[in-house]
C-alpha distance (Angstrom), angle and dihedral (degrees) to the residues before:
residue distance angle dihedral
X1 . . .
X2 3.72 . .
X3 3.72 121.3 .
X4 3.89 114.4 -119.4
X5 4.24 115.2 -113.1
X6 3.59 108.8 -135.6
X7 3.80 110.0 -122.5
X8 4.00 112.8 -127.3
X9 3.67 111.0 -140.6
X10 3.51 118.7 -90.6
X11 3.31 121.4 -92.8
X12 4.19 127.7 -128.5
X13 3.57 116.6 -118.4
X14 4.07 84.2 -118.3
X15 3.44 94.0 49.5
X16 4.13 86.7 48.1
X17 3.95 87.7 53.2
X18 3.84 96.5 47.7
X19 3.98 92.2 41.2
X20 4.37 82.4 52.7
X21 3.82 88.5 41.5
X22 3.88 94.5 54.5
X23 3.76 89.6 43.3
X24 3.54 91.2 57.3
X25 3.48 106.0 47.1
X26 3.96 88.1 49.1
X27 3.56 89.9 56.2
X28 3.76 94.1 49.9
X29 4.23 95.8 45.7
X30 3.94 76.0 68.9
X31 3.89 99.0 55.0
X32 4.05 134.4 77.1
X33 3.73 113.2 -118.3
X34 4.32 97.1 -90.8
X35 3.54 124.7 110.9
X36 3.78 107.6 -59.5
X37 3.64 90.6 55.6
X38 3.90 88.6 48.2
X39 4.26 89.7 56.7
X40 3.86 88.9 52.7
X41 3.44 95.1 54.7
X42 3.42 94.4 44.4
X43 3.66 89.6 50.7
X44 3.85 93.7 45.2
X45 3.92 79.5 53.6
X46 3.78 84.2 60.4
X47 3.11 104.5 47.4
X48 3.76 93.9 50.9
X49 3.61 93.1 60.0
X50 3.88 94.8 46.2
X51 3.84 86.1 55.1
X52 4.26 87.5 48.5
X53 3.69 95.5 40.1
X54 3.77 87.8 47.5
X55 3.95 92.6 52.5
X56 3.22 85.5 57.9
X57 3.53 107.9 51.1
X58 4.00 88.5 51.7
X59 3.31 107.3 41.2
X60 3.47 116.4 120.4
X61 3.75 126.6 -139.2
């Protein structure tokens, strides 16, 4: 008999991009300025946008 995984709620695709966000900018307090810590921002950048440019595109007037 196999045991039954409990499903976690689903996740919005904000709530995905802030969770990713968060991540990110932990991960990058811990770094010297250099490279690495140049992508994460960069991507941080991104993701900041995405969650913008997808406010947009749903809001509802």
């Amino acid at each position: 008999m196999r045991a039954t995984r409990k499903r976690s709620e689903p996740h919005t695709f904000e709530q995905r991009l802030s969770e990713q966000r968060l991540r990110l900018e932990a991960e990058r307090a811990g770094l010297p300025e250099g490279t690495r810590r140049a992508v994460l921002t960069a991507r941080i950048e991104q993701l900041q946008t995405a969650a913008e440019m997808y406010a947009i595109l749903t809001r509802r007037d």
